[in-house]
N, CA, C and O atoms as a Tinker XYZ file with bonds, in Angstrom:
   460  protein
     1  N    -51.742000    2.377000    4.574000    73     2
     2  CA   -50.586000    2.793000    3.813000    64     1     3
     3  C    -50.842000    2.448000    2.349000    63     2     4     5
     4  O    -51.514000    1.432000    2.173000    81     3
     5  N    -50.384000    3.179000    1.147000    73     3     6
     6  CA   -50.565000    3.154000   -0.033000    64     5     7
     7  C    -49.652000    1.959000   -0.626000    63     6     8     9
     8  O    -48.593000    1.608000   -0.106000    81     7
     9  N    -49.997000    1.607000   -1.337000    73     7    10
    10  CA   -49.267000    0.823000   -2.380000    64     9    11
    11  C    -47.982000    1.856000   -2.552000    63    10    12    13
    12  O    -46.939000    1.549000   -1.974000    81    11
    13  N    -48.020000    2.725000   -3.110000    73    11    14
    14  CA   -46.382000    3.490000   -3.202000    64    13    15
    15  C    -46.265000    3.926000   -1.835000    63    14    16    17
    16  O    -45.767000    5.043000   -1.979000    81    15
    17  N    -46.354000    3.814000   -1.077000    73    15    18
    18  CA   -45.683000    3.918000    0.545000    64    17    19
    19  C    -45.626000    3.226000    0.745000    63    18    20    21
    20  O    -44.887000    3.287000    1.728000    81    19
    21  N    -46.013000    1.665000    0.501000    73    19    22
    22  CA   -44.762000    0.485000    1.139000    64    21    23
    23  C    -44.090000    0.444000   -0.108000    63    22    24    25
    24  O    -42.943000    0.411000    0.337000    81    23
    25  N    -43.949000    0.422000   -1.352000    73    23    26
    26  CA   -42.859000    0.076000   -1.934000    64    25    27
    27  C    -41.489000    1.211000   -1.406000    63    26    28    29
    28  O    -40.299000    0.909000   -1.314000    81    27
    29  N    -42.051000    2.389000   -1.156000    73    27    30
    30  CA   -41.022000    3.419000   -0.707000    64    29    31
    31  C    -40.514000    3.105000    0.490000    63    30    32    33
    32  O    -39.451000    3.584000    0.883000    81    31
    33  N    -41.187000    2.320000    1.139000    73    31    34
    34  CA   -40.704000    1.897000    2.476000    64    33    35
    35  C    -39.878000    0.665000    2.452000    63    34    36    37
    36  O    -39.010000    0.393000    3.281000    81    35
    37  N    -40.209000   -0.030000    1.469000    73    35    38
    38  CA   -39.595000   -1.294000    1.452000    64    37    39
    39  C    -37.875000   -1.211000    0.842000    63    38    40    41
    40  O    -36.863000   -1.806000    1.214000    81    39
    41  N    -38.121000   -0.139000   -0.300000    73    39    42
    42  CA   -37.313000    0.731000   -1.210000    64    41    43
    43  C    -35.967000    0.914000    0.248000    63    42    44    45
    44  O    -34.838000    0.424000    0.218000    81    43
    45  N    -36.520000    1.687000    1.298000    73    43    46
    46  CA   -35.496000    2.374000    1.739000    64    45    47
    47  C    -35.063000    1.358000    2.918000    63    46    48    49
    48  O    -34.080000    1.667000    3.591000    81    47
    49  N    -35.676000    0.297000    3.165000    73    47    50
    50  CA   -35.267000   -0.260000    3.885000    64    49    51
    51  C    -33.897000   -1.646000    3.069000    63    50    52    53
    52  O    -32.796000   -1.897000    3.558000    81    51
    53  N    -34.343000   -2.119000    2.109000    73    51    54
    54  CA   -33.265000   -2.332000    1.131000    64    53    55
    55  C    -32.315000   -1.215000    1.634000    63    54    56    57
    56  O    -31.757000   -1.158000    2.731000    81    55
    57  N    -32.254000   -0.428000    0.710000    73    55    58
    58  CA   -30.832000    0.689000    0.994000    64    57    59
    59  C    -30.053000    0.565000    2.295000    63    58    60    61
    60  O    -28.834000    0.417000    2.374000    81    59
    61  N    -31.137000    0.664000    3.567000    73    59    62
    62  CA   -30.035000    0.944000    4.315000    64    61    63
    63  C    -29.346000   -0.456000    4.766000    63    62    64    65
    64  O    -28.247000   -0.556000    5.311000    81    63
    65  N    -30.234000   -1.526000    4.418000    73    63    66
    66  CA   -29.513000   -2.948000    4.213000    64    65    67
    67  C    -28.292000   -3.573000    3.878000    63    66    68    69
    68  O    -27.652000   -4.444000    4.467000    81    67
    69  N    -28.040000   -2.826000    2.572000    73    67    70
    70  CA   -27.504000   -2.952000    1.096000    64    69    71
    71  C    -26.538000   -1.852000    2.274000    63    70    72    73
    72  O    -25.963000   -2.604000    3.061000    81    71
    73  N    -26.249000   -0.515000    2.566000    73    71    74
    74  CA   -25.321000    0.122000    3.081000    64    73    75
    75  C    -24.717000   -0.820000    4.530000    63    74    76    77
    76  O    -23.520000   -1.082000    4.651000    81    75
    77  N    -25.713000   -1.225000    5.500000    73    75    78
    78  CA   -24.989000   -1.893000    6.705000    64    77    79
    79  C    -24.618000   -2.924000    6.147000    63    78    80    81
    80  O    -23.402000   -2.798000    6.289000    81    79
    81  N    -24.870000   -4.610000    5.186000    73    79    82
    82  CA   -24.016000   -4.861000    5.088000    64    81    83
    83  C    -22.868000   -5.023000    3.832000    63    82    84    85
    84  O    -22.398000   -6.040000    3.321000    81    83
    85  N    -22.678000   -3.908000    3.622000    73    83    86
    86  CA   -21.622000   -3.035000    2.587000    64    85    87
    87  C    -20.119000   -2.654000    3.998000    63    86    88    89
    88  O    -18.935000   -2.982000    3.928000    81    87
    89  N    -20.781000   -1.948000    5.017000    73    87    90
    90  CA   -19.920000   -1.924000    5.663000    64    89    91
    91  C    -19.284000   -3.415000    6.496000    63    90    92    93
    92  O    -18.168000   -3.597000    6.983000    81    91
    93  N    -20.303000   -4.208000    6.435000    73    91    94
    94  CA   -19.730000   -5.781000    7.772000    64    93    95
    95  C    -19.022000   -6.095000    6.554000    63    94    96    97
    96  O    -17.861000   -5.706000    6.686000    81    95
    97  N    -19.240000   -6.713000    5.245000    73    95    98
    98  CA   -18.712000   -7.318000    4.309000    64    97    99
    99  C    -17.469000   -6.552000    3.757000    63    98   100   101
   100  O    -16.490000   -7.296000    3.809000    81    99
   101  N    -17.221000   -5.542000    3.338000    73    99   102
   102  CA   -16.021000   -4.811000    2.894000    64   101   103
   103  C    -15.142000   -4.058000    4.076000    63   102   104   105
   104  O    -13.935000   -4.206000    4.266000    81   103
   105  N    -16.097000   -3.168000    4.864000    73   103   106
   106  CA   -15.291000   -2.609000    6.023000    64   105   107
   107  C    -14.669000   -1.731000    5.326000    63   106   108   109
   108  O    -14.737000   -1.570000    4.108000    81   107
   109  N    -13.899000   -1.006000    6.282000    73   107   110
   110  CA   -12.703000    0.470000    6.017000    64   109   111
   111  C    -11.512000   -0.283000    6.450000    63   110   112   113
   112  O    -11.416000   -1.293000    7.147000    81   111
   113  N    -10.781000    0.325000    5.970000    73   111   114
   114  CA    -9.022000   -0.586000    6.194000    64   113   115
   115  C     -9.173000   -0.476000    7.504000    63   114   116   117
   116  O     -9.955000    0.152000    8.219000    81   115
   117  N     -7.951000   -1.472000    7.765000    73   115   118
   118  CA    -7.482000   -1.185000    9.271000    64   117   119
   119  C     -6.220000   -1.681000    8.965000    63   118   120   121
   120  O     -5.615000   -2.346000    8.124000    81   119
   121  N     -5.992000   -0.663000   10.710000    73   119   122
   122  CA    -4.253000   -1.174000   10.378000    64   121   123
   123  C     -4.174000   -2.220000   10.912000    63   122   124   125
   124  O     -4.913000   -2.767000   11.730000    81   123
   125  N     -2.875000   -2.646000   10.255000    73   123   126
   126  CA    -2.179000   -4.602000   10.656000    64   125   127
   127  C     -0.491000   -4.291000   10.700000    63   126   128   129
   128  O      0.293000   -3.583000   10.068000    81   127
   129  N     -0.434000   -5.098000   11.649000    73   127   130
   130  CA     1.210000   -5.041000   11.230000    64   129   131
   131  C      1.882000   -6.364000   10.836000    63   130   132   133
   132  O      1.450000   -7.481000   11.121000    81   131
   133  N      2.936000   -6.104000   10.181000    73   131   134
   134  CA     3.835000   -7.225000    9.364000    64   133   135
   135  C      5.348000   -7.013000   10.049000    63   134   136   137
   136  O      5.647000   -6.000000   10.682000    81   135
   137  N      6.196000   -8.068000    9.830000    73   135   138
   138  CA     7.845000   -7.974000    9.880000    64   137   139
   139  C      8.110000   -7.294000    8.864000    63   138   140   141
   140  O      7.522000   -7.447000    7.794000    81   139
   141  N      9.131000   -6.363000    9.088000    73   139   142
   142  CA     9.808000   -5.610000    8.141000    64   141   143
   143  C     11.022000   -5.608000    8.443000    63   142   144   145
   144  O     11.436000   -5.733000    9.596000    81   143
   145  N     11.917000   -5.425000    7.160000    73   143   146
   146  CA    13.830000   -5.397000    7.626000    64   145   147
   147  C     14.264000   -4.590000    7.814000    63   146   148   149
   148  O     14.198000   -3.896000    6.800000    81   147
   149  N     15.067000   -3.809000    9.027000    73   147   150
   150  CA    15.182000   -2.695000    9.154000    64   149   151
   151  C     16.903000   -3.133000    9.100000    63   150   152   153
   152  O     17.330000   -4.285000    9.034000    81   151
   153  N     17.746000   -1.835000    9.147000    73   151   154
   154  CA    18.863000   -1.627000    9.265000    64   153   155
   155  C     19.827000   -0.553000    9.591000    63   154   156   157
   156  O     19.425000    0.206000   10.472000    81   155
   157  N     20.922000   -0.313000    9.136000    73   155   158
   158  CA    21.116000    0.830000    8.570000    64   157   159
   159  C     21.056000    1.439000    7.386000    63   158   160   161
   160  O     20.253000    0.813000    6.694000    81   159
   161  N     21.672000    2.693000    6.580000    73   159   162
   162  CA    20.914000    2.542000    5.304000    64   161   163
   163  C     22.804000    1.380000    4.496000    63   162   164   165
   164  O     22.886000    0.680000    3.486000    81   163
   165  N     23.535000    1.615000    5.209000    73   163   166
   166  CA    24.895000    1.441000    4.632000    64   165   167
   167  C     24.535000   -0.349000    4.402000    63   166   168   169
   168  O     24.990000   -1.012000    3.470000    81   167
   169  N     23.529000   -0.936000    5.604000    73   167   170
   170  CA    23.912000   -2.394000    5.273000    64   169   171
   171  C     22.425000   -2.735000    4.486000    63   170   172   173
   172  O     22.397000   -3.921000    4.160000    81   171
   173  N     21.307000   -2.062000    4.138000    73   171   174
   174  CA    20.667000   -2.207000    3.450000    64   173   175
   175  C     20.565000   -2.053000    1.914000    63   174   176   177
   176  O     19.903000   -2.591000    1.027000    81   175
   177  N     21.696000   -0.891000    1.999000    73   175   178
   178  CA    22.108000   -0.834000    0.518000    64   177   179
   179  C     23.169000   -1.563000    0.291000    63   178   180   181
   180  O     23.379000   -1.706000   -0.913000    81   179
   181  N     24.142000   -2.234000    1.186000    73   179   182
   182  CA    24.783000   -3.771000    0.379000    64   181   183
   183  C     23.951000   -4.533000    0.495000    63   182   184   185
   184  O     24.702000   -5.493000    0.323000    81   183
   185  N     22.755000   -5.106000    0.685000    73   183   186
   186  CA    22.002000   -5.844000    0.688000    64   185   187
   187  C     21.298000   -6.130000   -0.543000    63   186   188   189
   188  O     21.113000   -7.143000   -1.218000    81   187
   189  N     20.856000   -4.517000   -0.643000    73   187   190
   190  CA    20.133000   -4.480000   -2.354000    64   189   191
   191  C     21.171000   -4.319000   -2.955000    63   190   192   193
   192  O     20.637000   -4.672000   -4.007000    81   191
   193  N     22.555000   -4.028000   -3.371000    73   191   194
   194  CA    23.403000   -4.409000   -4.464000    64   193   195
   195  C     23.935000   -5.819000   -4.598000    63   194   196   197
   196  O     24.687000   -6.301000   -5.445000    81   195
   197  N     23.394000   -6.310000   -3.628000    73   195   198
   198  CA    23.829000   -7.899000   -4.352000    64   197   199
   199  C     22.989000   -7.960000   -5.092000    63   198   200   201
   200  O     23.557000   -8.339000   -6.116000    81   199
   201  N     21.422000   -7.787000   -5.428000    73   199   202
   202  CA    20.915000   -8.190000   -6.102000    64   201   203
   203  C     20.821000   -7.341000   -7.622000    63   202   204   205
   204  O     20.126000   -7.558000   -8.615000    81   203
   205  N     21.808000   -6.322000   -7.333000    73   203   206
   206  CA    21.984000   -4.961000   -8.621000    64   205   207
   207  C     21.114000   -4.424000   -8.710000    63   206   208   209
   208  O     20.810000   -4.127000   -9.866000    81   207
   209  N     19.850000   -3.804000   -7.200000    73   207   210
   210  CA    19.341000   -2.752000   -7.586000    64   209   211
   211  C     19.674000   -1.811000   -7.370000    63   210   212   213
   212  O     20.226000   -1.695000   -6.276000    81   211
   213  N     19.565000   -0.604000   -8.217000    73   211   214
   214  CA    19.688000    0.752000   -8.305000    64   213   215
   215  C     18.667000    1.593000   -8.169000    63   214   216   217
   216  O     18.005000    1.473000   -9.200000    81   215
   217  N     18.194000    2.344000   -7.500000    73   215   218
   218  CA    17.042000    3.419000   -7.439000    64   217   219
   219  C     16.714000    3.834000   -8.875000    63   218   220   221
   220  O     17.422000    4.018000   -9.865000    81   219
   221  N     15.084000    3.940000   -8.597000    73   219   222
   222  CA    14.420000    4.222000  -10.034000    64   221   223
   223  C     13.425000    5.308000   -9.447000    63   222   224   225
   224  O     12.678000    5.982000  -10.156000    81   223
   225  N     13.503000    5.390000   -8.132000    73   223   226
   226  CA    12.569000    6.730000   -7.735000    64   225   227
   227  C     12.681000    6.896000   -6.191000    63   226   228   229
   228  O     12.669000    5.987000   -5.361000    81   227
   229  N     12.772000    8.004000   -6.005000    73   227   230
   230  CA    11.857000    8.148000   -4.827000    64   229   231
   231  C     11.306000    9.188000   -4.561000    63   230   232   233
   232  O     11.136000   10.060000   -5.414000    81   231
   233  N     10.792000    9.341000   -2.922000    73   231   234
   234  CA     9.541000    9.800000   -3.153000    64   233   235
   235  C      8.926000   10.220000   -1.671000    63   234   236   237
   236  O      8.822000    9.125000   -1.119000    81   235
   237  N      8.592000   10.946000   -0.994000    73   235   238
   238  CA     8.497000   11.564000    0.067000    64   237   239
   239  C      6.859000   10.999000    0.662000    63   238   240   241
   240  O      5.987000   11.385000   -0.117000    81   239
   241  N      6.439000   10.397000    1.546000    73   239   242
   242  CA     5.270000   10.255000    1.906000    64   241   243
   243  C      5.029000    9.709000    3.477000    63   242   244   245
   244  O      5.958000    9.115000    4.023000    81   243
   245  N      3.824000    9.911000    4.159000    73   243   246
   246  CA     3.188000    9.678000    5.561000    64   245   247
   247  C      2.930000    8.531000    5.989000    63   246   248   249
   248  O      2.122000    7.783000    5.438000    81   247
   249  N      3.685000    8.198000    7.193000    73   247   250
   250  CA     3.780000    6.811000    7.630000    64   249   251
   251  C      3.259000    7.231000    9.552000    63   250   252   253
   252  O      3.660000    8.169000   10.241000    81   251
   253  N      2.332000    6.191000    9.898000    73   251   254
   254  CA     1.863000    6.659000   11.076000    64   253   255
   255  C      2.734000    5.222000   11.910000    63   254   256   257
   256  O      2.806000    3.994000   11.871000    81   255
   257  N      3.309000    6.489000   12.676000    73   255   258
   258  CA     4.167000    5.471000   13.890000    64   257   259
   259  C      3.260000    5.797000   15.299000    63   258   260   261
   260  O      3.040000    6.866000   15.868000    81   259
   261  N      2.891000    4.599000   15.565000    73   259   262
   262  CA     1.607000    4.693000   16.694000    64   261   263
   263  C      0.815000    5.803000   16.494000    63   262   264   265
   264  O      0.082000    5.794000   15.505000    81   263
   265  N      0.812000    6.816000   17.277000    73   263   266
   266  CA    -0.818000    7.740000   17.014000    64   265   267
   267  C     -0.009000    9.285000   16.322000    63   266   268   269
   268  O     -0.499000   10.414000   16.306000    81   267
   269  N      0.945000    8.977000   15.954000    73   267   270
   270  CA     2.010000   10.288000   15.181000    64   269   271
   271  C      1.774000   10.278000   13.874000    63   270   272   273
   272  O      1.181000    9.206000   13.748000    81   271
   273  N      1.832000   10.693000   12.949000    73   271   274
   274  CA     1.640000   10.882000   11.485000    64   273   275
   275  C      3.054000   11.764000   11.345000    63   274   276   277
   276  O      3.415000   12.748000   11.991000    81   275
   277  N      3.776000   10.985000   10.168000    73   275   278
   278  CA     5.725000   11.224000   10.245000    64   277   279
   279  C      5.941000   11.892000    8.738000    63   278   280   281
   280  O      5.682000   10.787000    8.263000    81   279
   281  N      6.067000   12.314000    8.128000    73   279   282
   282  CA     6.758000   12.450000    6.770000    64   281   283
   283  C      8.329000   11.894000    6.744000    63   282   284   285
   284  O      9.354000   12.316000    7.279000    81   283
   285  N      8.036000   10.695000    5.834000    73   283   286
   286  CA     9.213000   10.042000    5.403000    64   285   287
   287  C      9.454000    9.776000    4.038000    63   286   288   289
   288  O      8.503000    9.849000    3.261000    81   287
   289  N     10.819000    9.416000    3.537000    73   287   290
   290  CA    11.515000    9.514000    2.252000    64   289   291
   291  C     11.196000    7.453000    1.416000    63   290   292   293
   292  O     11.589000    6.322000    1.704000    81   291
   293  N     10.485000    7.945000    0.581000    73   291   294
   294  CA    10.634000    6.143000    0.088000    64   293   295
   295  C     11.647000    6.123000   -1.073000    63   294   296   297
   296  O     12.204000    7.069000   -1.630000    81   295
   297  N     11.749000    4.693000   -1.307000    73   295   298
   298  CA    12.269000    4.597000   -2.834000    64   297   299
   299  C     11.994000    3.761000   -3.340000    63   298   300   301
   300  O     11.632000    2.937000   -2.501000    81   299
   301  N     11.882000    3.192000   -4.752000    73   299   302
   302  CA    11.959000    2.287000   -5.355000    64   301   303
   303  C     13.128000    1.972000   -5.993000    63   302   304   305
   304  O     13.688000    2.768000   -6.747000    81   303
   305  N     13.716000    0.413000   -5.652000    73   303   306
   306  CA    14.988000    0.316000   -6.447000    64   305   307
   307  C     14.518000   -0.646000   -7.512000    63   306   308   309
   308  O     13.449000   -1.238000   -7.364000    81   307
   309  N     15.467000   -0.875000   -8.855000    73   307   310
   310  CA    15.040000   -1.660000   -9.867000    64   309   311
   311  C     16.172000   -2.399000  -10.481000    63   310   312   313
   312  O     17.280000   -1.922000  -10.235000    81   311
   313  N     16.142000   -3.212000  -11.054000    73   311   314
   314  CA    17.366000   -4.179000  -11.701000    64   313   315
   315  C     16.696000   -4.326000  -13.068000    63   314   316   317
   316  O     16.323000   -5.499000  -13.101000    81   315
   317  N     16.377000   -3.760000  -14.146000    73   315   318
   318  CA    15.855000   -3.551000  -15.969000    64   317   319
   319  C     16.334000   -4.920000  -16.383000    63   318   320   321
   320  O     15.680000   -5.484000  -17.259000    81   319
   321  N     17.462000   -5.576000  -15.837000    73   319   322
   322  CA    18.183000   -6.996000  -16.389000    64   321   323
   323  C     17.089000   -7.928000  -15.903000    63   322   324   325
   324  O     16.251000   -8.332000  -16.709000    81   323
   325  N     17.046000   -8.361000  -14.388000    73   323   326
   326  CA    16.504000   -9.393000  -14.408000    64   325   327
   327  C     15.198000   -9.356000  -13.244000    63   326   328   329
   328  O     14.889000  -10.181000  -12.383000    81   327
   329  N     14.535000   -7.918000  -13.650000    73   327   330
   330  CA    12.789000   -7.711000  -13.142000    64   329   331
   331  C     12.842000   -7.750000  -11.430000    63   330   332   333
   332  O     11.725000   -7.831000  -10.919000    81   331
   333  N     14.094000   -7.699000  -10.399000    73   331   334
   334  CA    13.975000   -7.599000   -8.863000    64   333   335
   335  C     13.742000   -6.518000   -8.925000    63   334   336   337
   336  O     14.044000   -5.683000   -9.777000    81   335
   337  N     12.793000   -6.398000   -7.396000    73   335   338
   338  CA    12.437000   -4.275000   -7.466000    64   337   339
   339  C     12.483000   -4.717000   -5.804000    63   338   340   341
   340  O     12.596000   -5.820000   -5.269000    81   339
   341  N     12.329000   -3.202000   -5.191000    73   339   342
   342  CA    12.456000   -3.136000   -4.082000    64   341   343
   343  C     11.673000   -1.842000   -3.211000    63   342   344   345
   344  O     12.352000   -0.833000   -3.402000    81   343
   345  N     10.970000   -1.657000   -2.688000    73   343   346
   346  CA    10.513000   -0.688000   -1.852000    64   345   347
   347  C     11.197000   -0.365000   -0.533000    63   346   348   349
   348  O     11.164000   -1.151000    0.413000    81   347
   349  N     11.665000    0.522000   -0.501000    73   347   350
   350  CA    12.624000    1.064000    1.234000    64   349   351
   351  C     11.895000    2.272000    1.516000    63   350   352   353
   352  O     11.411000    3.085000    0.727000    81   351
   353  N     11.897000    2.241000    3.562000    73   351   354
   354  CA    11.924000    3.122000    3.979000    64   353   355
   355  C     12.737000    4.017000    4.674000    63   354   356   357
   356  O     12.960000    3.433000    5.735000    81   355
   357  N     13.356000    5.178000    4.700000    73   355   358
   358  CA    14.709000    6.118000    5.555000    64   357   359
   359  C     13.402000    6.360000    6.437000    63   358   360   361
   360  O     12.507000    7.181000    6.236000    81   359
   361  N     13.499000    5.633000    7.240000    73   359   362
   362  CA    13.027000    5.726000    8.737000    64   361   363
   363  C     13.588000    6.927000    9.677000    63   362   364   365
   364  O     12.833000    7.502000   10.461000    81   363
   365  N     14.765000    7.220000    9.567000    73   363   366
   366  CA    15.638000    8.012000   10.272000    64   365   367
   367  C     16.796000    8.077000    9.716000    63   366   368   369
   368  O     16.956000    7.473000    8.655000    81   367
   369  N     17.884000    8.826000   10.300000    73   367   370
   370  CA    19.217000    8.878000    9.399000    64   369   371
   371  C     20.175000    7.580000   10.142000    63   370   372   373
   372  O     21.332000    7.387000    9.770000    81   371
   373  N     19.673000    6.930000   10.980000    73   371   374
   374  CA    20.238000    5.739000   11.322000    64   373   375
   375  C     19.821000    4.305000   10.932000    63   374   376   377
   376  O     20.530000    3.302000   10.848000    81   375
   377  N     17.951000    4.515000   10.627000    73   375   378
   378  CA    17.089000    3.117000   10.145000    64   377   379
   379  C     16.863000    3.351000    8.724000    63   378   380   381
   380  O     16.902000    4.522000    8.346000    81   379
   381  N     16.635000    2.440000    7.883000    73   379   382
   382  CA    16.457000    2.381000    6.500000    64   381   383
   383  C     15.614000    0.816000    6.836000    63   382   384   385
   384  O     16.087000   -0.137000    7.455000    81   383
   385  N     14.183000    0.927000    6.187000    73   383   386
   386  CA    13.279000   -0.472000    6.220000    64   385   387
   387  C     13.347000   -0.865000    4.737000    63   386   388   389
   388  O     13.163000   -0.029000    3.852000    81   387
   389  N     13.595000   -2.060000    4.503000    73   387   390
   390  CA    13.004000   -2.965000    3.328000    64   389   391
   391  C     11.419000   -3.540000    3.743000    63   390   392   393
   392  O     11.073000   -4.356000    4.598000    81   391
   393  N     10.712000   -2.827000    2.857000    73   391   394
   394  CA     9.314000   -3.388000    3.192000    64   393   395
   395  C      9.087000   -4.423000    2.639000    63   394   396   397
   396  O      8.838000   -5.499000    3.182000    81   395
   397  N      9.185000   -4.076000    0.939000    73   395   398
   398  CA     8.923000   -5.249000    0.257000    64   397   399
   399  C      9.862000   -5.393000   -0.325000    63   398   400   401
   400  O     10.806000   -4.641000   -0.082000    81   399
   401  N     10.035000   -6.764000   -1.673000    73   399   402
   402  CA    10.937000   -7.039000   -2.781000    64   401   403
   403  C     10.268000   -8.099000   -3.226000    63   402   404   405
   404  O      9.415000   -8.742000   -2.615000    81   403
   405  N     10.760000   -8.303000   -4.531000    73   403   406
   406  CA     9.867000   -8.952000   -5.552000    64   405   407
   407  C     10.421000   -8.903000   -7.163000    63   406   408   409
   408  O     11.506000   -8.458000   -7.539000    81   407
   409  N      9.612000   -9.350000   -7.790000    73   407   410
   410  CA    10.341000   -9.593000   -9.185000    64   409   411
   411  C      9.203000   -9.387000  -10.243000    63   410   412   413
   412  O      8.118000   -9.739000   -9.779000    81   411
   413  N      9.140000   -8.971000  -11.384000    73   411   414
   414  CA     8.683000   -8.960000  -12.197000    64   413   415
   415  C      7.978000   -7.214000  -12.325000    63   414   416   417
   416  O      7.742000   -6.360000  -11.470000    81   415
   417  N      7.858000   -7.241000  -13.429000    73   415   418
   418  CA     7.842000   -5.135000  -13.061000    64   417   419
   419  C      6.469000   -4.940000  -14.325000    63   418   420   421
   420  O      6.806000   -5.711000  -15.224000    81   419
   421  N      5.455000   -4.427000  -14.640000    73   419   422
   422  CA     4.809000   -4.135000  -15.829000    64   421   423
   423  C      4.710000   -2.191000  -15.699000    63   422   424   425
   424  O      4.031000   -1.498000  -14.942000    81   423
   425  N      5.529000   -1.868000  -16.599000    73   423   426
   426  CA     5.551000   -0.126000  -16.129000    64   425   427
   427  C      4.380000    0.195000  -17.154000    63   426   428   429
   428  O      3.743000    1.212000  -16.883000    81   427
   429  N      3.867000   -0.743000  -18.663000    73   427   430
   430  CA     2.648000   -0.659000  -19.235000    64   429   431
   431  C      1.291000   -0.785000  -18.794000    63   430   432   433
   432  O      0.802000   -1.734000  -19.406000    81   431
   433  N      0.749000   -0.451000  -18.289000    73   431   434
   434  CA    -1.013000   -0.538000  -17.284000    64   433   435
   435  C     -1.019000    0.483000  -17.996000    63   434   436   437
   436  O     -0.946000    1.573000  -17.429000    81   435
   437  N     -1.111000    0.413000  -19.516000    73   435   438
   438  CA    -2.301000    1.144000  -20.109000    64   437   439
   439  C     -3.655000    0.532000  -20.124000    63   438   440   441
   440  O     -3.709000   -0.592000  -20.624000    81   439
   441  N     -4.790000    1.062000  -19.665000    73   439   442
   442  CA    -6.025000    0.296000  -19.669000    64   441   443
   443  C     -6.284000   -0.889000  -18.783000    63   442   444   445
   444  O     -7.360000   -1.477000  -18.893000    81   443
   445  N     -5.277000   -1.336000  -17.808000    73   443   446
   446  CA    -5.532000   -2.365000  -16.867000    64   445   447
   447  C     -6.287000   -1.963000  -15.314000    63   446   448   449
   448  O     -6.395000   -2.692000  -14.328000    81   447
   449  N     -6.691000   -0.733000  -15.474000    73   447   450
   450  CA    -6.741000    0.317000  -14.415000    64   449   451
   451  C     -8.520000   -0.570000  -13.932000    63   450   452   453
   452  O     -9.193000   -0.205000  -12.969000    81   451
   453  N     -8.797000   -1.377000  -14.602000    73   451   454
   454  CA   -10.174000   -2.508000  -13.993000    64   453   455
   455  C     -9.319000   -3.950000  -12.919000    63   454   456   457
   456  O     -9.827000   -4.484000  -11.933000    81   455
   457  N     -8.189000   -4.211000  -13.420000    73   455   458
   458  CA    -7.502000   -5.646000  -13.201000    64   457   459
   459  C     -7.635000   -5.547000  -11.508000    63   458   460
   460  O     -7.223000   -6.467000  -10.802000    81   459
């Protein structure tokens, strides 16, 4: 074998190295599940007005319930006074989920798009 046929060999054996463990070390998502608050939407939205949020968006997107793929309605609620936000899901016209909530808001990510 030539001097440039083992470096080419050595070359590609790196690569596929560098690719298998690319996949053990990072992997592809997987799903996990968490607690989430479900309700109705009537006692989820007194829930978020104690804390004075008001919707700042929402927004239509795909949520997989076991092996189904669903189109559902999200929102974001916001309080501009004192930085609480909120993510909900209309699960149905009877369930409404609080996924998340939290505080502090940056709507500026100009250029943070590395962070």
């Amino acid at each position: 074998m030539t001097k440039f046929g083992k470096q080419l060999l050595a070359a590609w054996i790196f690569s596929i190295s560098v690719v298998v463990f690319s996949n053990l070390a990072f992997g592809a998502p997987v799903w996990a599940e968490k607690p989430i608050q479900c309700a109705t939407p009537a006692e989820v939205f007194d829930r978020l007005d104690g804390d004075g949020l008001v919707p700042l968006f929402s927004s239509i997107g795909n949520a997989r319930v076991e092996n189904e793929l669903h189109t559902k309605m999200y929102a974001m609620l916001y309080n501009a006074e004192n930085g609480k936000w909120a993510f909900i899901e209309f699960f149905d016209n009877e369930t409404t989920c609080v996924i998340v909530v939290g505080e502090g808001v940056d709507f500026n990510v100009q250029g943070k798009e590395e962070s």
